[in-house]
Every structure is written in C-alpha cells, then in structure tokens.
C-alpha angles and dihedrals in degrees: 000000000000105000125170117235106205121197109242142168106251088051123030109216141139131244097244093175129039124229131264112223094239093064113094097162112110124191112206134174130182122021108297143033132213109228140063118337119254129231106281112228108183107057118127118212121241113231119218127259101251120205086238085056091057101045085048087054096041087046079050094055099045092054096049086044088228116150094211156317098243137291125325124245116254105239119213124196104198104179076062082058097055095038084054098049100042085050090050089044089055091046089061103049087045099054085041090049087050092049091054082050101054094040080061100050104050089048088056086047093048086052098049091046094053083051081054104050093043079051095049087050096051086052088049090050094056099029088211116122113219117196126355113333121259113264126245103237082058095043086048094054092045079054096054096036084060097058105051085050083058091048091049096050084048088046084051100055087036085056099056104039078052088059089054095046087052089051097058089034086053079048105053092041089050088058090036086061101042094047082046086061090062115098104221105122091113131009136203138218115222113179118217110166138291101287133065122290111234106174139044138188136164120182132241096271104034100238096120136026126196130208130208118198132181081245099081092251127122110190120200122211127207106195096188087052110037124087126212085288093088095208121150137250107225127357110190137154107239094176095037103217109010129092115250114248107174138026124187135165118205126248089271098043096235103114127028127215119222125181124197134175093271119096086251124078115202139215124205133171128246096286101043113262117135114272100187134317124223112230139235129273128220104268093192088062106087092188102082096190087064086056127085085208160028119278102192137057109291114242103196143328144199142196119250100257089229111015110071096204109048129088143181127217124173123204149199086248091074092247130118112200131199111215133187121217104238098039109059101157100085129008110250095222129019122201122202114217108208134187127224100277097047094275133133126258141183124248111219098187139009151184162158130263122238094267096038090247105118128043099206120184128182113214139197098261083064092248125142113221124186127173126189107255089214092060135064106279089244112118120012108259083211128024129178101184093184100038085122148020103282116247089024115105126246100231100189152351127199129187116222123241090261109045102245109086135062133187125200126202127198151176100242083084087260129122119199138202123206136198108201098203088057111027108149081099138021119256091212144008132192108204127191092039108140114217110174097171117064090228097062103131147187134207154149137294113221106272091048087243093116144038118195129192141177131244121207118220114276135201100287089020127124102177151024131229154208115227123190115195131193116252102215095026103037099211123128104262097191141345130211126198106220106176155295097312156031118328113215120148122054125172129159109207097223087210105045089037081219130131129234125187138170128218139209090245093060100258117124111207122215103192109189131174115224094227105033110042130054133223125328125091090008092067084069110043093064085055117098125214109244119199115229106248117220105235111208105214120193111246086205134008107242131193105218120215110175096186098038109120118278085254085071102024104120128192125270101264113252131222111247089237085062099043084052090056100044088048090051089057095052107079097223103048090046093041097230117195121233109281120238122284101246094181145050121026125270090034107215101332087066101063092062101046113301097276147092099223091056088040076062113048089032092057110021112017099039109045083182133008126248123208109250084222090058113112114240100222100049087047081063105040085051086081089041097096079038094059102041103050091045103025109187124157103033115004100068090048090065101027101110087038113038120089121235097277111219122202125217112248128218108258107190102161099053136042138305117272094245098054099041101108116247113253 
C-alpha cells in the first residue's frame, strides 16, 4: 500500500515515495506539517460595519449617557498611500521637466535677440531700411527686454559687492558676539597689599577666593560674608619668608595648594591651618631619583583635575614630582626634564590636561614636554624643543576646555597657541606682549572662543591691559585697561562667569556683568558697610532727684565708655608702669649702690637690713616671747601631740652632767 510519510515536528522523516495523485490519506503526528497548506474549514466570515450599525451604537450611547468604549483604531488605506505618493512623484519629474523647457527656451530667445541687435547695428551703419519696418509692439518688448538685461548686470555687481559687504558684516557680528561674552559691564577693587600679586585661586564653586603676593601674604576672601568693603577675611604667611608663587584649590574645594619659593609646598584647608608639608629633600645628593623631595626652590604646581589627592609641583632642581595628600614624606613619582642634548634642564611651569591623562611642563630652554600618565615617566610621549626663545622661561600652560588646544606664555614677550593633534607649529602667535614676572599666565574662557592674557607696563607705557583674542580667528576681540600698572594674574571662573586679576600694585580686580554673571563678587557690592555702634548700658538704674539733701543725693549715673576712660586715666586702675627717670645719672639702679645686683638684694631680697656686727642668736631669740605667747606657724601643729620640752640649764657651781653620779 502506497502511504505518504510528511516530515513533522514531533517526528523528524523523509518522504521516500512520491505521491500518486489519486492518494488523498495523510498520515500526520505532532502539531505541524511542512507542504502546501490545506483548505481551512473552519473559518468564519467578518461582516462589515454598516452606517445603520453606527447610528444604533451612537443612539445606544446617548441613552445610556456613556462617552465611549475606548479609543478608536486608527484605520490606514493603503492603496490611498500609493496612489498619493506616485502622483507626487509625477508631479516632480513634470515641474522639473518644465523647468528644463523653459531654461531652453530663454537661452534661444537670448540668442535670437543678440542676431537682432547686430542686425539692428548694420542697419544703423547704412541707414538704409530693407524690407517692412519693425512694429512697435516688437520694438517696445526688445526695450524692455534691454533693460532688464541692464537691471540684472546692476543686480550682478550689487550682488557681489553685497557678498563682500556680508562678509565683513559676518565678520563684525562674529567679533560683536564674541566681545558681548566678556563680562566687563562693572568692575570691582579688591585691595591685597602693596606689592605685586603673583598668585590667584577661586574655588569650584566660587565662594572664596585666595591671593598670593611677593610679599609673603596669602589673603583669603569670603564673597557671602564680605560688604562692599571688600576686606579680607585672614591674611596669614604660610611660607614665612618666600614669595608665593602658586595657588591652587583642589577639585572639591576643600584644601588649597600654595607654592612658594621654598623646596616645600604646602596644603592648607579652607581657612588656612596647615593640612600636611612635603618634605626636603637631600641637596648634596646629585642623583634626584635617591631624594623624597625636592632641594631646590619650587617654580609652579597643579591638582590633579579628577583625582582629589594627588598633586603636581615642579622645581629648580630639574625634577617634577607627583605627591599624594596624606603621605608627605616622599613624592610617589619623579619626572626628569631633559634638554636636547641629555641635560638637564628647569621647568618652569607645569600642568595637567582636562582628563588627567597627560603631565605636561614647559622648561627654560623653551622647550614643551608632555608624558602619558598611564605610562612610566621615562621619555616624554610629545616634545616640542623650540616652542620658545631658549634661556626665556615658559610662565605658564594651560589646557583648553576640550582638550584640544594649548596656549603657551613666555617671557620672550610672545603667546602661542597649539593644536595637539598637530604640534610640529604653532596655529597662532601673539608677538609684543611684556611680561616682566615670570608668572605671568593665559588661558581659556569657558567655551574655548577666547584666550586672554595679561601685558605688563612697558617704557612709555601708563597702563596695563587685559587682551582677549579669537581662537579661530585670531583677532583681538577686546581690550580692557585695568590700571596703572603690570598685569600678571588672569583667571574666568567658569561658574561665576566673572574676571579676577591681579595687578602689580597689589590690587587684585574682580570685573562682572550684572546679567550675565551670579553671584561673587555681586553679592558684595549691594552690602553696605555698617559701622558698629557703641551701646551705653547703665551699669545701675537710678532714680535722680536733683533737690533731695546732700545725705541722698546720689551721683548722676555714668556710661561705662566714660568710667573706662576715667579709669585709664587713674595709675592704678590702669596699672601704669613707672615713667622714665628724666633726670640725674645712673636712674634708679644708681641710689642703692650702682648696680643691678645690689638694686636687687636692697629692694627685693632684703625687706630690712641687718648690722654685720649683730649677733645672729639674739636676732632670733628677739621674736622668742613673740612666738610663745602667740604661737602661729609650728606650735599649734604639734600641740596635742607634742610632749612638755625641758631645757637643760647652765649649772656653773656643780659638776659636769657626765660625772654626776646616776640616783
């Protein structure tokens, strides 16, 4: 018998026979089966949804007073669809079609109008008419047809002079807005000291700022508690007697770098105690790597931008050094700056990229050196040996926003500005710019569109500025006259959107603008400064009568300010020391023997003399009848105690003691 075996899930065979086309059995296990699909039997029709059916539904709805049953199915034709989008397409090819058409056409037209006037200038020429004259409708249009070839030529030239005008315009709007970034609407004094103020640093968040001087300060300002005054709130010298050089807060805020000219760097906390002190290294040892520290005066340092304990410090003894926070007493990686040749040479700033990937120090022979943080600090990953002048110092680096950019300061009156990803030239340099400290720096404003820089005061020159230069353009954007003298420090507080400089006079100067920036140095300015009133509290209440007998009468009650000074003017309230002997030779010292040992023992170790021919015993047995009538000091201790004490008397008639015979 001639059976079909089908290939199903539940059992895996082959069809061995093929099936005659009289066979219709089928012999089937598991759930499916692979070949042609059967007639389906049980299939039940869906009946349209007539417009009766709807009004019956929407009577039904308003009776029973619902809304609705849901939301209704979106419904889609697509045959509507195609139909839409072939007749669009149609409608495409045909207007560009049209447009080919009429391109052809005005160019024949242009052609036969140029026959006609070459035509029209041979005629000129003979002045002699051939044939029918030209019509006037015909003669009108060539008129008009001329003229608007006239108007289009003008329209032409006006174009492109209006291209050039844009371009400038484009120009002019692109340093507009730039120049409009710059927050110098209002500016603020800030007085530091009287020297110049070498170093900056505002913290994340823009609460307090800190200023390093060469006069060994370092000021701390509070914004949120200080009034237009502008006074701060500590001064202190945290490296005794060497110039700051550096101040850095870390990336919370919490502790605050400062680098001075001494071989320690120090970290203190927000208010100024002392955090921790690296320590010195051994400066007879010429190996670096065999030192903890540093041996020579420190240049610059940096935090590290992510890692909160980690920080940077370069040196005179051609060393960088890597420290971490908690462990001062040796630097956890050292980093040899060499010159061309294998020598060594000093870094005279240093820093961090953005992510905290590359260490990056610019040294005196004007060379840019960068190592992979990553990696061992062994050879440089990017070197740049004539960034600079050689022999002038590199007085600061700075790292754009994205990463991309840096820009170099120095003191060969030059600014630079690098593309890492190209860095065999410079893209941009800024030349004639004074810098007389050699921490005179540059940097970015927030969005990376402009690097600003200081100038110090040259001969001739009155007063120093701040310049702010495009970074794709490379125009100045702005200038800013600050004062009378250098301008060193620069830094924009991304967050505040405000500027701080300092100054060579020891100001330091804060410029806002009252849209665009928050908080800082606005929230003192609308603070007034309130002088402390002196209240007069009555020390007693008194009850005046001006006509009670001179028994009563009291005196008139006195403020306490007035009883102070009358009490400072009484010697012995005040406890006034002896005034100064303005007479006679020898002062004091001279009336008790003309020294000081015998000024001594006369006033202060002898309170009365005694006779060198006075016989010590009876100088004691004077206070004897004293002290036994009114014993003080010894008798009543041992009173109770003590047993009657006899004295032996002087016998001078009988015999000695030893030989009287015992009874």
């Amino acid at each position: 018998m001639n059976t079909k075996r089908i290939i199903t899930f539940g059992k895996i065979s082959k069809d061995l026979k093929r099936e005659t086309p009289g066979s219709t059995e089928s012999v089937s296990s598991g759930f499916g089966t692979f070949g042609k699909k059967s007639v389906e039997t049980n299939v039940t029709k869906m009946n349209e949804i007539r417009p009766e059916d709807e009004e019956e539904t929407q009577n039904l709805k308003q009776v029973m007073g619902i809304s609705g049953f849901g939301k209704k199915a979106k419904s889609f034709d697509v045959q509507e669809m195609l139909e839409n989008i072939t007749k669009t397409i149609k409608s495409n090819k045909s207007s560009a079609e049209q447009a080919r058409t009429n391109e052809k056409e005005t160019k024949s037209n242009e052609q036969s109008e140029k026959e006609k006037d070459n035509d029209a200038d041979d005629n000129d020429e003979d002045d002699d008419l051939i044939g029918p004259p030209i019509p006037l409708e015909l003669q009108n249009s060539t008129n008009t047809e001329s003229t608007t070839k006239v108007k289009n030529r003008d329209n032409d030239d006006n174009d492109d002079s209006d291209e050039d005008d844009k371009e400038s315009d484009t120009e002019e709007e692109s340093l507009d807005g730039l120049k409009d970034k710059i927050p110098c609407t209002h500016e603020v004094t800030m007085t530091h000291g009287t020297k110049a103020v070498t170093a900056i640093a505002a913290d994340p968040s823009g609460a307090r700022l800190a200023s390093g001087s060469i006069d060994y300060d370092v000021c701390f300002w509070d914004f949120a508690g200080m009034d237009s005054s502008m006074r701060s709130f500590r001064t202190l010298q945290p490296c005794e007697n060497h110039p700051i050089k550096c101040l850095q807060y870390s990336m919370t805020g919490d502790v605050i770098l400062v680098i001075s000219g001494s071989a320690q760097a120090k970290v203190l906390d927000r208010d100024g105690f002392e955090k921790c002190e690296t320590v010195k290294g051994d400066q007879y040892i010429t190996d670096m790597a065999c030192t903890k520290g540093h041996t020579a005066g420190l240049n610059s340092g940096c935090w590290h931008p992510f890692t909160k304990e980690e920080y940077l410090t370069c040196s005179q003894d051609s060393t960088c050094r890597i420290w971490i926070l908690y462990r001062p007493r040796s630097h956890k990686y050292l980093i040899k700056c060499r010159a061309q040749n294998g020598v060594k040479t000093i870094p005279t700033t240093c820093g961090y990229s953005r992510e905290g990937n590359v260490v990056a120090c610019g040294c005196v022979d004007g060379s840019i050196q960068m190592w992979d943080h990553r990696k061992n600090f062994v050879n440089p990953s990017l070197v740049q040996r004539h960034a600079h002048t050689q022999g002038s110092e590199i007085s600061s680096l700075n790292f754009s926003y994205l990463g991309h950019m840096l820009a170099t300061r120095s003191c060969d009156d030059t600014m630079k500005l690098w593309d890492l990803r190209a860095f065999k030239a410079p893209v941009f340099e800024a030349k004639n710019l004074y810098s007389r400290y050699d921490t005179t720096d540059c940097m970015f404003n927030p969005d990376d569109s402009i690097l600003i820089t200081g100038e110090s005061l040259n001969r001739g020159q009155t007063t120093g500025r701040i310049l702010f230069y495009d970074t794709k353009t490379f125009d100045l954007v702005n200038e800013i006259n600050v004062t009378n003298s250098h301008v060193i420090k620069t830094l924009w507080h991304p967050k505040l959107n405000q500027i701080f400089i300092g100054c060579g006079n020891g100001i330091v100067k804060v410029y806002y603008d009252t849209k665009k920036s928050l908080r800082g140095a606005k929230l003192c300015v609308v603070k007034t400064h309130l002088k402390q009133k002196h209240i007069e509290v009555m020390s007693t209440q008194q009850i005046i009568t001006p006509h009670a007998l001179p028994l009563f009468r009291q005196d008139r009650p006195k403020s306490v300010r007035k009883q102070m000074e009358k009490d400072r003017l009484d010697p012995v309230k005040s406890r006034r020391p002896d005034l100064p002997i303005t007479s006679g030779q020898g002062g004091r010292v001279a009336s008790s023997g003309g020294t000081l040992s015998s000024y001594v023992i006369r006033n202060l170790g002898l309170s009365k003399r005694i006779e060198d021919d006075q016989d010590p015993r009876e100088a004691i047995l004077k206070y004897a009848k004293e002290a036994e009538e009114n014993p003080y000091w010894i008798a009543p201790a041992y009173k109770k105690t003590q047993p009657k004490t006899i004295f032996q008397t002087d016998e001078q008639d009988g015999a000695s003691s030893a030989k009287k015979p015992k009874t």
